[in-house]
C-alpha positions as a printed NumPy array, in Angstrom:
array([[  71.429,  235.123, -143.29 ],
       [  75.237,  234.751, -142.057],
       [  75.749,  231.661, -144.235],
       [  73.805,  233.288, -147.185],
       [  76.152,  236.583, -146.296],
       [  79.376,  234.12 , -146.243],
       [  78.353,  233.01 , -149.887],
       [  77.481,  236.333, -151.418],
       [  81.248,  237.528, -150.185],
       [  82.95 ,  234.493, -151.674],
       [  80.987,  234.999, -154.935],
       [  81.896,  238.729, -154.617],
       [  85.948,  237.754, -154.224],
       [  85.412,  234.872, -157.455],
       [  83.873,  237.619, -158.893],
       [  86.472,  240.37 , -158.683],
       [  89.231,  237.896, -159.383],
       [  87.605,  237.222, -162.596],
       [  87.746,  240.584, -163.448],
       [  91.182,  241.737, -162.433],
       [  92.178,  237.998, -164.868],
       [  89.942,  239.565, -168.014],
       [  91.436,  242.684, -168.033],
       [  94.359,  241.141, -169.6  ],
       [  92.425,  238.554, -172.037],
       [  90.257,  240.879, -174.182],
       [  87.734,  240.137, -177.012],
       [  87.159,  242.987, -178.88 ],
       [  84.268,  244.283, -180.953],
       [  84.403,  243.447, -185.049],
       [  85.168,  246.533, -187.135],
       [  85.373,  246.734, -190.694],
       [  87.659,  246.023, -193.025],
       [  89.169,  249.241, -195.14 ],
       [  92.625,  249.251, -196.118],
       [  94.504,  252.634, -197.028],
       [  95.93 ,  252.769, -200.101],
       [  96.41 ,  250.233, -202.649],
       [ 100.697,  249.287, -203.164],
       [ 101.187,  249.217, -206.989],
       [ 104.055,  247.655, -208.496],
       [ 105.273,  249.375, -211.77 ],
       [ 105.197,  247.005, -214.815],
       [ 106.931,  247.277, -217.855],
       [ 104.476,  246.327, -220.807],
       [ 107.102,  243.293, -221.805],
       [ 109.863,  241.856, -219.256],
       [ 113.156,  240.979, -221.28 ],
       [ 113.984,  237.811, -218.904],
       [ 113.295,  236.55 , -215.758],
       [ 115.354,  237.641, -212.967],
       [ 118.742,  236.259, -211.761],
       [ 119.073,  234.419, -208.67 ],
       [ 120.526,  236.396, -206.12 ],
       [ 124.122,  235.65 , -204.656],
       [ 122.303,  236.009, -201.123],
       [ 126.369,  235.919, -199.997],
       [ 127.387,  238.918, -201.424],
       [ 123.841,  240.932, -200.673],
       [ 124.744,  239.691, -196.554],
       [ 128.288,  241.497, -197.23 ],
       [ 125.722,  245.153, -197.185],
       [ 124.292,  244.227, -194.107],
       [ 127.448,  245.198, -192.004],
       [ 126.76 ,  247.304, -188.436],
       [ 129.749,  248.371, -188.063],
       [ 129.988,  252.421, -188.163],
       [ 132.309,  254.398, -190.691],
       [ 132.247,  257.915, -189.086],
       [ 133.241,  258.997, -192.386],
       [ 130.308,  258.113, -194.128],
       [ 127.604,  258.195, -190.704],
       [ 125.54 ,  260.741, -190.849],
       [ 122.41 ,  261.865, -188.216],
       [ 119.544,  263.847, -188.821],
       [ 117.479,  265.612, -186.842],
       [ 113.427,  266.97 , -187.493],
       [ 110.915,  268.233, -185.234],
       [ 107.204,  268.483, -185.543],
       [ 104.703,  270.198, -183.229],
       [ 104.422,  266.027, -181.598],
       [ 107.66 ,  264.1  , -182.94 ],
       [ 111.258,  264.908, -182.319],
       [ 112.953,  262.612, -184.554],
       [ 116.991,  261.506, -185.263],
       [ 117.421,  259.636, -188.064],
       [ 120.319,  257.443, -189.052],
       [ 121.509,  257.4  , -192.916],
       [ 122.841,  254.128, -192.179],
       [ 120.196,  251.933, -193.098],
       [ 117.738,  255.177, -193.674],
       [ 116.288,  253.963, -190.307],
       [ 115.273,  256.343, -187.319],
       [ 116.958,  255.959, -184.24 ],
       [ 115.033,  257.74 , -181.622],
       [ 111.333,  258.907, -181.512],
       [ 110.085,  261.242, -178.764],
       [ 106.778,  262.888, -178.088],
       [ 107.309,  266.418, -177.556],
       [ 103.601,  266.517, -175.29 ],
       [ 104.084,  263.34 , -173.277],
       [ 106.772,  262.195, -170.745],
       [ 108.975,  260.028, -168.77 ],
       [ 109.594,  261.206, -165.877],
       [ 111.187,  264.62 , -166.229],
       [ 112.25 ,  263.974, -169.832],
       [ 110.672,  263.81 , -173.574],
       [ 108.974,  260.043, -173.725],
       [ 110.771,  257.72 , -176.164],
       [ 109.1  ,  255.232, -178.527],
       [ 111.82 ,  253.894, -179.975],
       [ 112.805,  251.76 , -176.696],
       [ 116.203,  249.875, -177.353],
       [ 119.174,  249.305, -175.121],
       [ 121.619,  248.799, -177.904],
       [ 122.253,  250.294, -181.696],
       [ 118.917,  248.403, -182.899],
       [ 116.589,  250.984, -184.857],
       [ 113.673,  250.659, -186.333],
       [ 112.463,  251.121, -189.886],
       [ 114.805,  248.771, -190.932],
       [ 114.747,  247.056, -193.877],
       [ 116.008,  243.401, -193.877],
       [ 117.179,  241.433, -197.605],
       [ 114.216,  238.489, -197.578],
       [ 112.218,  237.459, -194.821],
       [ 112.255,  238.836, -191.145],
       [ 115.014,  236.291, -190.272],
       [ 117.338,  238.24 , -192.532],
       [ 119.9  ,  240.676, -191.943],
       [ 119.096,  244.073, -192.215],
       [ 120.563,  247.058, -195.397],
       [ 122.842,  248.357, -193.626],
       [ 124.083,  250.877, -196.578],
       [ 125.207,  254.49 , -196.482],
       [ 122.121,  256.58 , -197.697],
       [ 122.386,  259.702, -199.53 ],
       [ 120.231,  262.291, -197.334],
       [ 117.559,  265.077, -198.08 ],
       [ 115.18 ,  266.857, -196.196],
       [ 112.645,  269.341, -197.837],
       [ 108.888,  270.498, -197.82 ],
       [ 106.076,  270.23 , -199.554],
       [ 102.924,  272.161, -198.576],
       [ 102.622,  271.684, -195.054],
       [ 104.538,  268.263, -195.392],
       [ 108.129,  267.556, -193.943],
       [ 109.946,  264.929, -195.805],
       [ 112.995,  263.065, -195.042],
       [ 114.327,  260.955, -198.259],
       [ 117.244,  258.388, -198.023],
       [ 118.055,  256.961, -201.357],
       [ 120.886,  254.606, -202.494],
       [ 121.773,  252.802, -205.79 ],
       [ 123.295,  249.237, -205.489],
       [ 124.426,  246.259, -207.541],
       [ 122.521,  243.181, -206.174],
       [ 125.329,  240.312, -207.638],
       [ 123.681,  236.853, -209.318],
       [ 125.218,  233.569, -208.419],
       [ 126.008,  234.044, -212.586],
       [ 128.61 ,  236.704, -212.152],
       [ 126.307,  239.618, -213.475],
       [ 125.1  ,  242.546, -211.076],
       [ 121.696,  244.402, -211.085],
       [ 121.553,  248.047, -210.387],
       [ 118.945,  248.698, -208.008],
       [ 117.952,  252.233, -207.044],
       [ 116.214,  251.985, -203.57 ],
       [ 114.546,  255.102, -201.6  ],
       [ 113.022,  255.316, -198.431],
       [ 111.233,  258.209, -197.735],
       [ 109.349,  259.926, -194.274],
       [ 106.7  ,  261.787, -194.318],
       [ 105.151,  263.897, -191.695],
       [ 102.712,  266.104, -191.313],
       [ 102.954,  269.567, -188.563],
       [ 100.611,  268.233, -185.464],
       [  99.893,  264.599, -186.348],
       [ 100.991,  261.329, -184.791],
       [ 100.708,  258.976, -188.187],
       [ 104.191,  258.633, -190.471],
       [ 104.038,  258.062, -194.131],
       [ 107.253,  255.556, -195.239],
       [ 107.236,  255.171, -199.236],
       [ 109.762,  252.462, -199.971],
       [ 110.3  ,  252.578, -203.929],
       [ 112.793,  249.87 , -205.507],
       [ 113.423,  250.413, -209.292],
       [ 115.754,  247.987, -211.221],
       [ 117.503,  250.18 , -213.331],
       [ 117.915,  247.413, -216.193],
       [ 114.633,  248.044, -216.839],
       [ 113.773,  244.367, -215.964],
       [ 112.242,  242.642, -212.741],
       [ 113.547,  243.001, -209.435],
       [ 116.011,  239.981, -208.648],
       [ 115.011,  239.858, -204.865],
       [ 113.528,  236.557, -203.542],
       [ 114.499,  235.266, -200.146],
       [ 112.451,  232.39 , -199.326],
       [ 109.325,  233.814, -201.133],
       [ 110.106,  237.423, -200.272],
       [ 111.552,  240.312, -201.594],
       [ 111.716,  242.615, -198.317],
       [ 110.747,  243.119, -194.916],
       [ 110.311,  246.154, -193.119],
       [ 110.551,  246.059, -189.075],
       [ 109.962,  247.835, -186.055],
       [ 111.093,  247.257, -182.411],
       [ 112.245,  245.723, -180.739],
       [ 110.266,  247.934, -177.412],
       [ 108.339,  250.586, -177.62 ],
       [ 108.077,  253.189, -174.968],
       [ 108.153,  254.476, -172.347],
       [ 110.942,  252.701, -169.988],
       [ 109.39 ,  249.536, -167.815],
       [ 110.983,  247.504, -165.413],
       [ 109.202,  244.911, -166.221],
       [ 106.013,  243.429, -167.98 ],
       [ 103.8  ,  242.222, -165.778],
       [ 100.263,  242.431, -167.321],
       [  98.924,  245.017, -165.039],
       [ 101.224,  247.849, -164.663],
       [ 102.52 ,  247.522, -168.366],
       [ 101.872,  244.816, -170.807],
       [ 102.44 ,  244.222, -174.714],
       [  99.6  ,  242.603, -177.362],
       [  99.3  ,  242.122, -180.929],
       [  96.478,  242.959, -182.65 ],
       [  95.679,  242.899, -185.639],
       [  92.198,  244.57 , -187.673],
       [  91.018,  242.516, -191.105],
       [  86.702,  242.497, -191.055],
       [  87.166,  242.363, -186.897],
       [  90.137,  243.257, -184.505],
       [  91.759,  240.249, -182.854],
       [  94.653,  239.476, -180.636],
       [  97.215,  236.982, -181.724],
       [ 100.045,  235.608, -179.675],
       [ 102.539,  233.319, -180.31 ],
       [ 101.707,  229.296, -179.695],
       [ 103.207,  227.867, -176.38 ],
       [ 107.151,  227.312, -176.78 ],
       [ 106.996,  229.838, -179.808],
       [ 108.001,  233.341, -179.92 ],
       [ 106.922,  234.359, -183.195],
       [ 103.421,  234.494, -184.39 ],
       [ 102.889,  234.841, -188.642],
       [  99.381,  236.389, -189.79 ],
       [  99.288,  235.249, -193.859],
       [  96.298,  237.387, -194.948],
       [  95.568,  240.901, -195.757],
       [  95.275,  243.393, -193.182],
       [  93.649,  246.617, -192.361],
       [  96.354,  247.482, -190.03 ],
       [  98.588,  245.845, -187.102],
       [  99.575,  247.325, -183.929],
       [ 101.553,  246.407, -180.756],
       [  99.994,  247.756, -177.536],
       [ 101.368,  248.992, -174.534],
       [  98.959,  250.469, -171.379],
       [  98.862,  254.018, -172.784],
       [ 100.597,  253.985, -175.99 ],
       [ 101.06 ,  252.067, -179.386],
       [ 102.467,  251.713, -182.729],
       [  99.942,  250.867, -185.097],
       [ 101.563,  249.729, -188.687],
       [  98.985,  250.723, -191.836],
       [ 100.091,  248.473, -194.817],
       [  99.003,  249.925, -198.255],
       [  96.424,  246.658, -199.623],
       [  99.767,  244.318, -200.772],
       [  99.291,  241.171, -199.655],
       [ 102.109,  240.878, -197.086],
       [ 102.921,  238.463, -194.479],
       [ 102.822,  239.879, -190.648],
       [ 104.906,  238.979, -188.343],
       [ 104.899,  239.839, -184.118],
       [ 107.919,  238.387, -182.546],
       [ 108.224,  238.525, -178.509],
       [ 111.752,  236.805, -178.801],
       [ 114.36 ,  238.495, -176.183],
       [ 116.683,  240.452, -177.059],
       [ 119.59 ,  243.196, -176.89 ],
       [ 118.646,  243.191, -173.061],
       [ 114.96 ,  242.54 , -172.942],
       [ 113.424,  239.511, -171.89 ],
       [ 110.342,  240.262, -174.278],
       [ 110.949,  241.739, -177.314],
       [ 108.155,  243.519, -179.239],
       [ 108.939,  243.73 , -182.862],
       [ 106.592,  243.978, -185.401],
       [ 107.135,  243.277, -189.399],
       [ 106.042,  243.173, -193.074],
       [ 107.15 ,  240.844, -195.259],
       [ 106.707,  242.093, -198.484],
       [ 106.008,  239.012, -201.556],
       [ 108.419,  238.935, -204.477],
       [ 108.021,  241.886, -206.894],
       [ 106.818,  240.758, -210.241],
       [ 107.616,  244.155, -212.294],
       [ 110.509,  246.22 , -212.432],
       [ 109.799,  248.663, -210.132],
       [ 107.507,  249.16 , -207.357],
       [ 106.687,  252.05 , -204.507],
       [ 105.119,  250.392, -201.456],
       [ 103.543,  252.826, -198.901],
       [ 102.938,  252.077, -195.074],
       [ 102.001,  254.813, -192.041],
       [ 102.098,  254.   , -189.041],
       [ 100.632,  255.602, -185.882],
       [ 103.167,  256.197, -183.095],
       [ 101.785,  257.545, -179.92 ],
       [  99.085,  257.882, -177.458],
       [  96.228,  255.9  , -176.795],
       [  93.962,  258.462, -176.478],
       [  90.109,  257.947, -177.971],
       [  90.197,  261.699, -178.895],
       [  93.652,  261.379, -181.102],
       [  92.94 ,  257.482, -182.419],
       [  89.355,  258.806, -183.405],
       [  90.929,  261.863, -185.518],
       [  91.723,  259.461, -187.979],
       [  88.344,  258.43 , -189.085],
       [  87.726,  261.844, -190.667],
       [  89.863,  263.362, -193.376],
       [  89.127,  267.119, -192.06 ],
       [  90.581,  266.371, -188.578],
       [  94.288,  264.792, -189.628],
       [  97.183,  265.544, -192.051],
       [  96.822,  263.082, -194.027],
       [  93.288,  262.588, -194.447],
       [  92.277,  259.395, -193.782],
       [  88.811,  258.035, -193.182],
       [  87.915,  255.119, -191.259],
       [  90.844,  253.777, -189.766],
       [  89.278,  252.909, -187.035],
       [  92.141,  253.317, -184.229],
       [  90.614,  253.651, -181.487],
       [  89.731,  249.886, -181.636],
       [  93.274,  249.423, -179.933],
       [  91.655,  250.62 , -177.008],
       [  91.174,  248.364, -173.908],
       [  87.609,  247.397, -172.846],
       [  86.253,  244.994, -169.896],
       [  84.362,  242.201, -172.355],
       [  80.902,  242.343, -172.315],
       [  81.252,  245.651, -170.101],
       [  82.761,  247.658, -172.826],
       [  79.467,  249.521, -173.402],
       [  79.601,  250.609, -169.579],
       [  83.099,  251.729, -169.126],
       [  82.408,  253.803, -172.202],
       [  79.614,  255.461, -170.   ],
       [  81.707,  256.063, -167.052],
       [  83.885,  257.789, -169.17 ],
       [  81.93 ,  259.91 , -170.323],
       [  80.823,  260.43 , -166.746],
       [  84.34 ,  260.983, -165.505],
       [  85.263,  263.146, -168.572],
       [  82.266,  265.554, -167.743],
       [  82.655,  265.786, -163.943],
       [  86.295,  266.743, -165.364],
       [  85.149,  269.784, -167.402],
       [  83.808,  270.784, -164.402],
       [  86.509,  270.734, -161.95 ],
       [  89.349,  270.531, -164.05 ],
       [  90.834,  267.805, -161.203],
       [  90.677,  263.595, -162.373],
       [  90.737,  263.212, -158.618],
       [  87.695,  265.088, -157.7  ],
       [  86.037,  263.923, -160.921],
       [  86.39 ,  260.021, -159.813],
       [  85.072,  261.554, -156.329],
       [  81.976,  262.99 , -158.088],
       [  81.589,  259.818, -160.377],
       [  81.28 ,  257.873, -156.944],
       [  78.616,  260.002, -155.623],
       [  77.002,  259.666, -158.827],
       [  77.129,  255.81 , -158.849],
       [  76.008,  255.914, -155.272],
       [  73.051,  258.163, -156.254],
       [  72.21 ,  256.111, -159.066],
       [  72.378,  252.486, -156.603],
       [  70.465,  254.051, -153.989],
       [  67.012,  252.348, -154.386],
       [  68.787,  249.337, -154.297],
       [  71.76 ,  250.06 , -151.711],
       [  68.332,  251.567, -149.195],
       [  66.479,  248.115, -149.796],
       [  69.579,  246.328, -148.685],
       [  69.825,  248.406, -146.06 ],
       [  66.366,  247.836, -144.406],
       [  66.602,  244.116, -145.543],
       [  69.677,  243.661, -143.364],
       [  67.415,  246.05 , -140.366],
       [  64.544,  243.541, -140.679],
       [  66.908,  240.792, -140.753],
       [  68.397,  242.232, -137.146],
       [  64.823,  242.351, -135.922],
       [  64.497,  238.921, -136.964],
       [  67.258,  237.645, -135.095],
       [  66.2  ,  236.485, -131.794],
       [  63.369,  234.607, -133.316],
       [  65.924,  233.088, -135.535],
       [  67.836,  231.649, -133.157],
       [  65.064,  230.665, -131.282],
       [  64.038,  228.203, -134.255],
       [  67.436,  227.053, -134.559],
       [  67.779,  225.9  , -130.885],
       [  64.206,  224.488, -131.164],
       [  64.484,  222.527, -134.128],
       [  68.55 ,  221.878, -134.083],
       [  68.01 ,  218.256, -134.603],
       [  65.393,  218.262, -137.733],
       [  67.477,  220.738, -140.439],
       [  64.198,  220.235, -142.615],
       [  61.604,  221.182, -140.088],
       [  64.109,  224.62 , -139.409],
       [  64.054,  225.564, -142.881],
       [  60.39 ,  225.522, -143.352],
       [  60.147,  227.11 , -140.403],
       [  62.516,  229.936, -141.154],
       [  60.78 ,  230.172, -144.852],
       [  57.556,  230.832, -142.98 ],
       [  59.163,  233.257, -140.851],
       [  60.634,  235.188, -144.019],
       [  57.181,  234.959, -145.257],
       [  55.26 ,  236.647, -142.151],
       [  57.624,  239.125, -141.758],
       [  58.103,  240.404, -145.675],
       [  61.572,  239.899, -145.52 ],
       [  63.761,  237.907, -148.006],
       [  66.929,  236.511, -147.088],
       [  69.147,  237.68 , -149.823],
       [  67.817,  241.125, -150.165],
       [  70.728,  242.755, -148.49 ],
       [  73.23 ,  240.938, -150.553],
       [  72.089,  240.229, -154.444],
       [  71.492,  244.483, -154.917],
       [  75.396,  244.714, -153.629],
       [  76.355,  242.385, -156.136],
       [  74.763,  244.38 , -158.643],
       [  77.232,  246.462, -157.965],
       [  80.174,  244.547, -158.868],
       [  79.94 ,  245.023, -163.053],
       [  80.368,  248.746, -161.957],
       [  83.427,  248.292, -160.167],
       [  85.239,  245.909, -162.785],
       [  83.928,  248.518, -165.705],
       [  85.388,  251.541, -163.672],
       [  88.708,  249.023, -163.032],
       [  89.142,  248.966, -166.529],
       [  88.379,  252.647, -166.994],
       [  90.827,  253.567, -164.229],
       [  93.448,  251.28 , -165.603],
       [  93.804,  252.492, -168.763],
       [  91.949,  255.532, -168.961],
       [  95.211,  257.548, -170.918],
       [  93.793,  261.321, -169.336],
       [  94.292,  259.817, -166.249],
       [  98.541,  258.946, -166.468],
       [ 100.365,  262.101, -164.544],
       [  97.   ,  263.168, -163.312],
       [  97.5  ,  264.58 , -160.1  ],
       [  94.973,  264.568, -156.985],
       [  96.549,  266.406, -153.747],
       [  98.575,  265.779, -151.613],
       [ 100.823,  262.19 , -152.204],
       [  98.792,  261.296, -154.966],
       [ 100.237,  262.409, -157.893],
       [  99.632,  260.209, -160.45 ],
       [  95.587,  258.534, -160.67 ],
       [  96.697,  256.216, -162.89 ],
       [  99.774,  254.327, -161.096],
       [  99.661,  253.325, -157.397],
       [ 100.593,  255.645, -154.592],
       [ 103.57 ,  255.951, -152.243],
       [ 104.385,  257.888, -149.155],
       [ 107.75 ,  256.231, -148.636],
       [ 109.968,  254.222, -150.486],
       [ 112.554,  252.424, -148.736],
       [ 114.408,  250.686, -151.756],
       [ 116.448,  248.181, -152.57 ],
       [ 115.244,  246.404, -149.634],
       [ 111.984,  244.527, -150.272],
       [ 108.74 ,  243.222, -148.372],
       [ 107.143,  239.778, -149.588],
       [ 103.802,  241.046, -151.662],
       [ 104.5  ,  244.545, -150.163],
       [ 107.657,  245.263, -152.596],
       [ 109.425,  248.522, -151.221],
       [ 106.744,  251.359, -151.032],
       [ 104.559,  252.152, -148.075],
       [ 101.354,  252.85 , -149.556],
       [  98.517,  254.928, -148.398],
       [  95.493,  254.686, -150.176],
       [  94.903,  250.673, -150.014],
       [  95.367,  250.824, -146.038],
       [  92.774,  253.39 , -146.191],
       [  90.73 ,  251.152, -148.065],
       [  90.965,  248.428, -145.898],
       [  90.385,  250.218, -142.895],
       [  86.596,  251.585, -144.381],
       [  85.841,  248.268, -145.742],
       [  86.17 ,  246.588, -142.45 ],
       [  84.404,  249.701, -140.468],
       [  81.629,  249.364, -143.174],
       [  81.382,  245.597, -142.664],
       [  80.882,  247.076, -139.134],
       [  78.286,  249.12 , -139.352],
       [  76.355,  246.905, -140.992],
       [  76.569,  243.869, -139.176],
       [  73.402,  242.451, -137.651],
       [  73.362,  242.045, -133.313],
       [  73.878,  237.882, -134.135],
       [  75.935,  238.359, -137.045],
       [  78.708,  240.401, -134.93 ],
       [  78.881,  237.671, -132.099],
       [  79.62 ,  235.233, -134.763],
       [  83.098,  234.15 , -135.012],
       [  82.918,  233.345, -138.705],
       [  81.647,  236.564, -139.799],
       [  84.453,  238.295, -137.676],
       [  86.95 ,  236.303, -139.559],
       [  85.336,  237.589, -142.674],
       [  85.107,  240.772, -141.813],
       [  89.033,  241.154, -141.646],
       [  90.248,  238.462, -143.492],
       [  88.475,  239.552, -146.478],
       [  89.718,  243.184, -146.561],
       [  93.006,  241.42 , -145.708],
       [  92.643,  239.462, -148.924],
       [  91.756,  242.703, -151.177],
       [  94.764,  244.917, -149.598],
       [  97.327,  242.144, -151.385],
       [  95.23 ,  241.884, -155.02 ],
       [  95.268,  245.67 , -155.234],
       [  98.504,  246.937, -153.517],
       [  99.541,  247.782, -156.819],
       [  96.646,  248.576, -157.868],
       [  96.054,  252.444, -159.582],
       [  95.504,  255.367, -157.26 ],
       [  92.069,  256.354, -159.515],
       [  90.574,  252.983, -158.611],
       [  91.655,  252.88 , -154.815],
       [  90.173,  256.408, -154.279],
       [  87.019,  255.395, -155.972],
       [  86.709,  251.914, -153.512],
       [  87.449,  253.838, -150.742],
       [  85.49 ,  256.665, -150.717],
       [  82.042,  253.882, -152.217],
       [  83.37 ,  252.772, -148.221],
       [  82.971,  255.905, -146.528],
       [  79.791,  256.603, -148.374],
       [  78.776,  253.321, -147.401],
       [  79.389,  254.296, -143.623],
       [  77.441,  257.443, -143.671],
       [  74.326,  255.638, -145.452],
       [  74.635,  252.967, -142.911],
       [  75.028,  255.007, -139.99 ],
       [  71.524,  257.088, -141.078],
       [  69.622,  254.316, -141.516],
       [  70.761,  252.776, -138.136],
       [  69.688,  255.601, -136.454],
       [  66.283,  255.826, -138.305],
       [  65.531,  252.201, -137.403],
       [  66.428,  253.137, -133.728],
       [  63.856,  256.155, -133.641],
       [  61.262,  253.768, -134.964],
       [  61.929,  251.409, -132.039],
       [  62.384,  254.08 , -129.666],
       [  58.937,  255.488, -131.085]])
């Protein structure tokens, strides 16, 4: 039993490991494709010629950053979610904020940039290319319940020939009273009535976002924050750059593209042109990992053309992402979008963490407290286990009885291994016992913890959630003292409460139920601190939610252990 034990806790640690390394490699479920709108380019029934190559020269002399403060202009909307500043320099925005979520004591920012980088850019060919940096002409109105923000601009595009075509380009936001989607219409017209002369290395445009999103990180580390690229054509996939690279280029249509932080996103909703995406990760303007994402639009074959793109800016929230699969519950009433496919999921435990969840989110309309609702979820679990935690229980009891007669067999037949074996397998056999009853129902246990680790992780009701006391937020780890800028090796600088807690009821539970032989063997004693030892490193960091549920499955553990104990003791007694 102690060397079957030894191997059921190393397969438990492999186990766990493998879990804590697949949260941050996810496969995703297929969903279906369904773009938004269909882009439409304008055409004239005849062109008079073909366009004029473009002096790219003179169209890099617009892309200037430097700021006239006689021509800058800001402007500034709210929504019931979004405040917004825009910039008519460019027609970009400049900062994003959601009104209902924050950082720390202020307004969380999307737009995350440590220099005069905005997004909404749009760049003269490919995403390589320098941005329009023009002076926009600025409006904001309504219409119907809409708020619109329109930046237009006329401009001669010169031809390596000497001639110049007027261009008229707009860019215009729209947004709706309580929803986190953004409508951008970007209409070019060529006021020659002729095509548009724009093609950069195969494209006309590119319109970019990044190069962070929020909230403010100090640092990406795959568990506390972390950045992917997905992407949604007939099934949602991750895509990342190739080794030495730091772009990665997606060449087919799209149902929409997002980059994804822990708890929030920006998920760009082409209209069905066939553009090039682009994620780039490449540092910059202070961060070591940029995360920009971009469409390159192809050349424009007409003489005018009004492409449309939303994108989704905010929480990760199933409730929010879901909205926007039924035209009655957004503003702008699309169907089958399909969000909330951005959302993180243990694979091949998806369809469990979706029923803890639900679990969690019920024990939470109860007591409107996430800490007492992952309390009540671990009850619940332990309720549900109990047939099988009892029968590895009294396997381990019969076990204990076993043990003298155990031993006896392995002093008598020391020398012949074989002869032992049978002789233990008959012993089994006589008694009713089997060996690995009191381990393989614990490791049933273990898809249950990784699904709640996920859960816990990135459950998005759970970040700020207070629980009492210290605990303030489920969803990041705890701290009862912080005692930066100095630093401990795998500690970092915050004394933390909750995983020495842990530790101590995982090595009194390992206590409790140790067998008589088992606790005078020196091997199991090493195991029996070594391994909590091993877990109070892995998850120092880990999130308070997941820490309180492990530590109170401990204590429960205890009390179930400590009953049974002293039922088996009245039985002998008896």
């Amino acid at each position: 039993m102690e060397k079957n034990t030894i191997y059921a806790i190393i397969l438990s640690i492999i186990i766990i490991s493998l879990g804590f390394y697949i949260q941050t490699v996810l496969f995703p479920p297929p969903v279906p494709e369904r773009p938004i709108e269909t882009g439409r380019d304008i055409s004239q029934e005849q062109m008079m010629r073909d366009p004029a190559n473009v002096n790219l020269t003179a169209v890099s002399a617009m892309t200037s950053r430097e700021i006239d403060p006689d021509l800058y202009r800001e402007v500034r909307l709210e929504t019931e979610v979004f405040e917004v500043v825009f910039s008519n320099l460019g027609g970009t925005i400049k900062s994003l904020r959601l009104r209902n979520h924050f950082d720390g004591d202020e307004m969380l920012e999307m737009i995350n940039t440590n220099s005069d980088m905005v997004a909404f850019n749009i760049y003269m060919g490919d995403f390589t290319a320098d941005p329009l940096n023009v002076y926009f002409d600025t409006r904001v109105f309504t219409q119907g319940i809409s708020t619109i923000t329109e930046f237009t601009k006329d401009i001669e595009i010169p031809s390596i020939t000497g001639e110049s075509t007027p261009l008229f380009i707009m860019k215009r936001y729209i947004f709706k009273p309580s929803d986190y989607m953004i409508e951008l219409q970007i209409q070019i017209i060529n006021r020659n009535n002729q095509m548009i002369p724009l093609d950069n290395n195969g494209f006309a445009y590119t319109l970019g976002f990044g190069p962070q999103i929020g909230p403010r990180f100090e640092r990406i580390d795959g568990r506390r924050e972390f950045r992917r690229f997905l992407i949604n054509t007939d099934r949602r996939r991750e895509v990342s750059p190739a080794r030495n690279e730091t772009e990665v280029k997606v060449h087919e249509r799209i149902n929409w593209a997002a980059i994804s932080g822990r708890y929030f996103a920006v998920i760009g909703i082409p209209d069905h042109t066939l553009y090039t995406t682009v994620f780039s990760n490449r540092a910059i303007d202070g961060f070591e990992e940029g995360s920009r994402l971009f469409f390159s639009r192809p050349v424009i074959r007409s003489s005018a053309t009004l492409d449309t793109f939303r994108f989704f800016i905010g929480p990760k929230s199933a409730e929010i992402l879901r909205s926007h699969n039924h035209p009655d519950r957004n503003g702008f009433r699309t169907s089958d979008l399909n969000l909330e496919r951005i959302l993180d999921t243990i694979p091949m435990l998806g369809w469990l963490q979706e029923i803890l969840k639900v679990l969690l989110d019920f024990f939470y309309g109860i007591v409107p407290n996430y800490g007492v609702a992952i309390i009540m979820v671990t009850i619940f679990v332990r309720l549900l286990m109990f047939p099988l935690t009892h029968k590895a229980f009294k396997a381990s009891s019969k076990m204990a009885a076993l043990s003298p007669k155990m031993q006896e067999l392995r002093e008598k037949y020391k020398g012949n291994p074989q002869k032992m074996n049978q002789e233990m397998s008959n012993l089994y056999r006589t008694a009713g016992v089997n060996p690995l009853g009191g381990c393989l129902p614990l490791l049933l246990q273990m898809p249950i913890f990784i699904a709640l680790y996920g859960l816990l992780s990135t459950h998005f009701e759970l970040r700020g959630a207070a629980f009492m006391l210290w605990i303030t937020d489920l969803s990041a780890p705890d701290s009862i003292y912080n005692f930066a800028p100095a630093s401990i090796p795998l500690i970092g600088s915050d004394i933390r409460m909750l995983p020495i807690l842990m530790v101590v009821t995982q090595i009194f539970s390992t206590k409790v139920m140790q067998t008589p032989a088992s606790a005078n063997n020196a091997q199991m004693k090493l195991m029996m601190y070594m391994l909590p030892a091993i877990f109070l490193f892995i998850l120092y960091d880990a999130p308070s939610g997941l820490l309180l549920y492990w530590t109170m499955t401990n204590f429960l553990t205890i009390i179930q252990q400590i009953i049974v104990n002293r039922v088996v003791k009245r039985k002998k007694s008896a």
